[in-house]
VOPAGU-2260 file (C-alpha; in pm, 1 decimal, decimal comma):
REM VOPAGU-2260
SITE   aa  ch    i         X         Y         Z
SITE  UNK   A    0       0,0       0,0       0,0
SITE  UNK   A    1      90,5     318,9     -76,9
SITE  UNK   A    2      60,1     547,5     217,9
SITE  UNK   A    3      27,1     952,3     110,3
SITE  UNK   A    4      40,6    1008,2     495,8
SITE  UNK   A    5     405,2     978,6     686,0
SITE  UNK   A    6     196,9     940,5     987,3
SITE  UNK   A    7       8,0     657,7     849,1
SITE  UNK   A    8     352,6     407,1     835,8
SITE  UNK   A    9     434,6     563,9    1224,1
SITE  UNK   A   10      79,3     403,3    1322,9
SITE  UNK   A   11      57,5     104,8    1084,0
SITE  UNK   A   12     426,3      13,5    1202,5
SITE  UNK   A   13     432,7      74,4    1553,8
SITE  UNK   A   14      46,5      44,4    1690,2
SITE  UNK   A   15    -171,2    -132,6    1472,9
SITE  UNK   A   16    -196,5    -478,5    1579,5
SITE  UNK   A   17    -390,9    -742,1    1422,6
SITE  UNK   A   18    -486,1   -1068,0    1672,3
SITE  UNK   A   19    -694,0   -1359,3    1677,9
SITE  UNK   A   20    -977,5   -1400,7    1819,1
SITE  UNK   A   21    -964,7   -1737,8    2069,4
SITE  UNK   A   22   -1301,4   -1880,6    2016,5
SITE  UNK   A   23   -1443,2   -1750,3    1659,4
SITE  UNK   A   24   -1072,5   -1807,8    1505,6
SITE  UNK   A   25   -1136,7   -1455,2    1322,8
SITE  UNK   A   26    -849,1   -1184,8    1285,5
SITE  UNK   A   27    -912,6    -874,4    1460,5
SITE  UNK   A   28    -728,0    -534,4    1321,7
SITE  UNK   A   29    -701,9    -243,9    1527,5
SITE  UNK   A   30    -539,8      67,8    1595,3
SITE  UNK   A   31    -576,3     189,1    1932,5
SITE  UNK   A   32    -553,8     559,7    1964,8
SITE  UNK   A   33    -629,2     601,3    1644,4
SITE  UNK   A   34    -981,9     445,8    1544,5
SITE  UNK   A   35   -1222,8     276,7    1755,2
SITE  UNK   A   36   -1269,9     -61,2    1726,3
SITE  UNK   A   37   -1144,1    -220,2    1419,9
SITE  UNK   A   38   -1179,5    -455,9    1119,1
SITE  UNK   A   39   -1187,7    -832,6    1107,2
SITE  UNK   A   40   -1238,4   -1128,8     896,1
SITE  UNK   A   41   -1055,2   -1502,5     788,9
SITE  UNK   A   42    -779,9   -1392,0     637,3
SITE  UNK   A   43    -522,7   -1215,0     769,1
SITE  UNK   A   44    -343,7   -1018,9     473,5
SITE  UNK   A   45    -714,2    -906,5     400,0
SITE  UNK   A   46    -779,2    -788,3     751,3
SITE  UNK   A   47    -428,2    -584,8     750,8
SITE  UNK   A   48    -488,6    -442,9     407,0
SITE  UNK   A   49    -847,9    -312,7     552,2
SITE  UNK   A   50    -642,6    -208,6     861,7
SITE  UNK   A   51    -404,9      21,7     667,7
SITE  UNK   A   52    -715,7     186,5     439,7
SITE  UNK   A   53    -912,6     249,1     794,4
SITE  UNK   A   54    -625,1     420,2     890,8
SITE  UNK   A   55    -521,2     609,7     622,7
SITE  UNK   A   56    -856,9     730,6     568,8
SITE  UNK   A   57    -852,8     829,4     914,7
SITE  UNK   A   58    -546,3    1056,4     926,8
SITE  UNK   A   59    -717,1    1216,6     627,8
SITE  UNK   A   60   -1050,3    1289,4     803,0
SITE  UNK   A   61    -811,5    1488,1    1076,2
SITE  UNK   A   62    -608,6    1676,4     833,5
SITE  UNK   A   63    -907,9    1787,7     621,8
SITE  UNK   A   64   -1067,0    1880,8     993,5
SITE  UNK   A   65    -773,6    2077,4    1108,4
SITE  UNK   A   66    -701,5    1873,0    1374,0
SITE  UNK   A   67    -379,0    1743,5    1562,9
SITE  UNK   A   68    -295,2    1384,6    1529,5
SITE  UNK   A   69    -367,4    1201,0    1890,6
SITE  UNK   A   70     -83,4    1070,9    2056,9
SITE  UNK   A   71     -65,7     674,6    2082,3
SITE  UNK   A   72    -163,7     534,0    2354,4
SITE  UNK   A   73     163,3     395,4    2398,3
SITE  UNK   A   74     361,9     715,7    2484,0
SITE  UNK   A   75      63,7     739,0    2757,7
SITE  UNK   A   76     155,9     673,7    3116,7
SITE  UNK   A   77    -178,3     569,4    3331,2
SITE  UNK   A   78    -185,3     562,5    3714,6
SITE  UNK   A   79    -293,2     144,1    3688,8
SITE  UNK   A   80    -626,4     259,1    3875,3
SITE  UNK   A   81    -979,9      94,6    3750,6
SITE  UNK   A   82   -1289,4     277,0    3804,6
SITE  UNK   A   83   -1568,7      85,9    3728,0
SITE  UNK   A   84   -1936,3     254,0    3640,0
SITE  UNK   A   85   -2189,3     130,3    3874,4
């Protein structure tokens, strides 16, 4: 794929992930930080390809909206504390 985003390759490379799911065997593509919830499917190379559109198509829904790229969760430091909604 042919990304027209440097951003896109930071995400796709670094915090995309793309994991199967125990029970239905399906491949689950996400990028947290990014896009809520995801893409999935059977095949794998299908579900990453997806991936990579979702996200570019993404980063170009905040550039044409004048917005600042989020930060990935990654570079995030939480405090480890659940709160849970009663």
């Amino acid at each position: 794929m042919e990304s027209h985003h440097p951003e896109s390759q930071r995400f796709l490379l670094a915090y995309c992930v793309c994991d199967v799911a125990p029970l239905s065997k399906c491949f689950i593509g996400r990028c947290p930080g990014l896009i809520l919830g995801g893409v999935h499917g059977n095949d794998e190379a299908k579900v990453y390809a997806e991936l990579c559109v979702a996200v570019e198509e993404m980063i170009e829904l905040i550039h044409a909206d004048g917005q600042e790229m989020p930060r990935p969760l990654g570079k995030q430091e939480f405090n480890g504390k659940f709160v849970l909604a009663p």
